[in-house]
C-alpha positions in Angstrom: -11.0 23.8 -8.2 -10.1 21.3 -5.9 -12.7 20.7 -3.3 -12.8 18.1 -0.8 -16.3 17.9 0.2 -17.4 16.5 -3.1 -16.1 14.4 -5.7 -17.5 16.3 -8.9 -16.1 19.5 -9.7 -17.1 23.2 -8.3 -17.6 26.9 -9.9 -17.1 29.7 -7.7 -19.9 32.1 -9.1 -21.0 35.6 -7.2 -24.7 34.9 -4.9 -26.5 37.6 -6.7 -25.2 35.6 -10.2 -26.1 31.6 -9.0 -29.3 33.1 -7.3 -30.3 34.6 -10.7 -29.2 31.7 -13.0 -30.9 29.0 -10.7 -33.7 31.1 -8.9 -32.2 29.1 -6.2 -32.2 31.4 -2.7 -31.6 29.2 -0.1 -28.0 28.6 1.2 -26.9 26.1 3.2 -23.1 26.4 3.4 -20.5 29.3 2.3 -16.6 30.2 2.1 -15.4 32.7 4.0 -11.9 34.1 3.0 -9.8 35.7 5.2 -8.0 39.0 4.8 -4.4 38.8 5.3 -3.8 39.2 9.4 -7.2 37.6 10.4 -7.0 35.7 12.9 -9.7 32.6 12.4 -10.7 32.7 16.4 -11.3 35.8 16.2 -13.5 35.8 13.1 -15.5 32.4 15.1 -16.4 34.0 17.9 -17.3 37.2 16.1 -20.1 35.0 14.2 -21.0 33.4 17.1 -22.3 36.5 19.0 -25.1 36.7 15.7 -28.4 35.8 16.4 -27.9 32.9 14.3 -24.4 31.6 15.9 -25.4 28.4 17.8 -27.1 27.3 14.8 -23.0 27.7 12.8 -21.0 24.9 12.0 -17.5 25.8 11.1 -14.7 23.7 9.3 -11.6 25.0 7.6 -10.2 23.6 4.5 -8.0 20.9 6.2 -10.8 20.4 8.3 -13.0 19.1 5.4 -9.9 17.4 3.7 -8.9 15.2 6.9 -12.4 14.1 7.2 -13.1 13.1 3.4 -9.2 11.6 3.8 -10.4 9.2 7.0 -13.7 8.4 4.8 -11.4 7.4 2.1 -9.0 5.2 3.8 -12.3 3.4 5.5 -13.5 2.4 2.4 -9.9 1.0 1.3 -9.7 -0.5 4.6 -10.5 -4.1 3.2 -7.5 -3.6 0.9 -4.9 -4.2 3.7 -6.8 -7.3 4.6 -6.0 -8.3 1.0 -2.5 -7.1 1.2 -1.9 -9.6 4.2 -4.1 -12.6 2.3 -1.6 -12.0 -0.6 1.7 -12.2 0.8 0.4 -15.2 2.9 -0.1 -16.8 -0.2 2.9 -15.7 -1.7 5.0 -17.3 1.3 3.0 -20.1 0.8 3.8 -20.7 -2.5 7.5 -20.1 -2.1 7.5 -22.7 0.4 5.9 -25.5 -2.2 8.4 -24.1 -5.0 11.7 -24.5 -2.6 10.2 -27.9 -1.3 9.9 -29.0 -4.6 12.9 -28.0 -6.1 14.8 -29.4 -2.8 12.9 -33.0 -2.8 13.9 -33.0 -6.8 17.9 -31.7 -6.0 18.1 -34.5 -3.2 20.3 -36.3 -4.9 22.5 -33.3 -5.8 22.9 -31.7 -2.2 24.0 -35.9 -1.4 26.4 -35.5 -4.3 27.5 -32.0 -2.5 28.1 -33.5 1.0 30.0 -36.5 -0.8 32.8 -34.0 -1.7 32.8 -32.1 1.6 29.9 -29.5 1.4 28.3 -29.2 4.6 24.7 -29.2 5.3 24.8 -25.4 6.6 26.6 -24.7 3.4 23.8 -26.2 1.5 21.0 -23.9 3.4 23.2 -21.1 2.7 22.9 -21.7 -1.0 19.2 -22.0 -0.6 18.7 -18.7 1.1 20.6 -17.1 -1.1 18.9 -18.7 -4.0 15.7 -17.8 -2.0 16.7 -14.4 -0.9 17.8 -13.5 -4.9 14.6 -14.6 -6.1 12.6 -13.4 -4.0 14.2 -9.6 -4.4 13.6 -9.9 -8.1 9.8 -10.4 -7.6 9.7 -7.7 -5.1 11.6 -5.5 -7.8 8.5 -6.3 -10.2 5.9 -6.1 -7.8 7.5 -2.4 -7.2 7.4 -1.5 -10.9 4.6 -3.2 -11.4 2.9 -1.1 -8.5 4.2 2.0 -9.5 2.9 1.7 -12.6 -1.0 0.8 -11.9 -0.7 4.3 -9.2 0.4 6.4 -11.6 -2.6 5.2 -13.9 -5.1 5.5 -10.6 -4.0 8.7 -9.6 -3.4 10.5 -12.5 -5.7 9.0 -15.2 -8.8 7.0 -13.2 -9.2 9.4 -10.6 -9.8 12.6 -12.8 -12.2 10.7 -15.2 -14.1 8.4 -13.0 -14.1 10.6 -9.9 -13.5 14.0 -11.2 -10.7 15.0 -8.6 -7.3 14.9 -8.4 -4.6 13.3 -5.8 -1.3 14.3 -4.6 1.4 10.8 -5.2 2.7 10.2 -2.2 5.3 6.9 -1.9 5.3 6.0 2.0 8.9 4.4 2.0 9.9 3.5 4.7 6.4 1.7 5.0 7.5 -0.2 1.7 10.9 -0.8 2.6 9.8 -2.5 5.6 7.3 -4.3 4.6 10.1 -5.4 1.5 12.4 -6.5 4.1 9.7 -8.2 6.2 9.0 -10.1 3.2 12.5 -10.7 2.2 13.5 -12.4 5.1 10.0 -14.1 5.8 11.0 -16.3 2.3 14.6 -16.7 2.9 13.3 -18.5 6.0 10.9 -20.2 4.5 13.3 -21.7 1.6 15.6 -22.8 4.5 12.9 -24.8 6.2 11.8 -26.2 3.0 15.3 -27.3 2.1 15.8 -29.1 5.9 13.9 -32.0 4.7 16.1 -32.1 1.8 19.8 -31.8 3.4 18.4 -34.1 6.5 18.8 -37.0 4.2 22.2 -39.5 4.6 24.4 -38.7 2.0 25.2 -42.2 0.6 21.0 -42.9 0.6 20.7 -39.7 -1.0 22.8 -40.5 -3.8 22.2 -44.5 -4.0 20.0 -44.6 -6.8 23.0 -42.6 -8.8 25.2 -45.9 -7.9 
């Protein structure tokens, strides 16, 4: 059964049956089910007026779930921390890639201007060449990602936890964070390759000469 209030599995079994199998006769929580037309208000404050009422806590289903949801995402919470730290360093190591490759084409992009290709033309090419490559690594990080959930939800979670999980894909949070990426390296290739186009032409291409 699925159960929210627990991670191991549960076994509805009658009172009379679990207090005769476990000599157990203390009870400290219990399901009510409602018959079709109840109204849960109702049932509440019927409880309440007991003898016993103040001393009731009552939660529904989605109740329990939200609450073991909000503990859940607590504990995960350092893995947005690590989500920033990585595409920090992944900006940071596009930017030492493109101002690499730049420094090593200096000679080319002189080469370039020499038969009338203009420094803005140049940074195009590098965004685009940034923007392309970029894309392709968010492609694999998607597939990539996809895969290892699948394998969390569906595989580690029912033998390590004994529960199961609905797959839900946020997209639109993907998609912007994609884009927000995209663009962030795009940039980031353009400024590397300012250094590169800043140079004269004719110094730039001297040591070809």
């Amino acid at each position: 059964l699925r159960d929210y209030a627990r991670q191991t599995g549960t076994v509805e079994l009658q009172l009379n049956d679990y207090r005769r199998l476990s000599g157990d006769n203390d009870a400290t929580d219990s399901a009510i089910t409602l018959q079709h037309g109840a109204q849960l208000s109702t049932v509440v404050a019927a409880m309440r007026k007991l003898s016993f009422g103040k001393l009731l806590e009552f939660s529904t289903p989605g109740d329990i779930r939200d609450i073991s949801l909000k503990i859940f995402d607590r504990s995960f919470a350092v893995t947005y921390l690590l989500e920033i730290v990585a595409i920090v360093i992944g900006l940071f190591g596009v930017a030492a890639t493109f101002s690499a490759q730049t420094l090593a084409r200096t000679q080319e992009f002189g080469m370039l201007r020499h038969v009338g290709v203009t420094r803005r033309q140049i940074l195009g090419v590098l965004a685009v060449e940034g923007g392309l490559l970029t894309a392709a690594g968010i492609a694999v990080g998607f597939l990539l990602g996809w895969t290892i959930s699948l394998i969390l939800v569906f595989i580690v979670n029912p033998q390590s936890f004994h529960w199961t999980m609905q797959l839900h894909m946020p997209w639109l949070s993907l998609g912007s964070v994609a884009l927000l990426l995209l663009i962030s390296a795009t940039i980031t290739a353009v400024v590397s390759g300012l250094r590169a186009v800043a140079i004269d032409a004719v110094r730039a291409v001297k040591e070809d000469w």
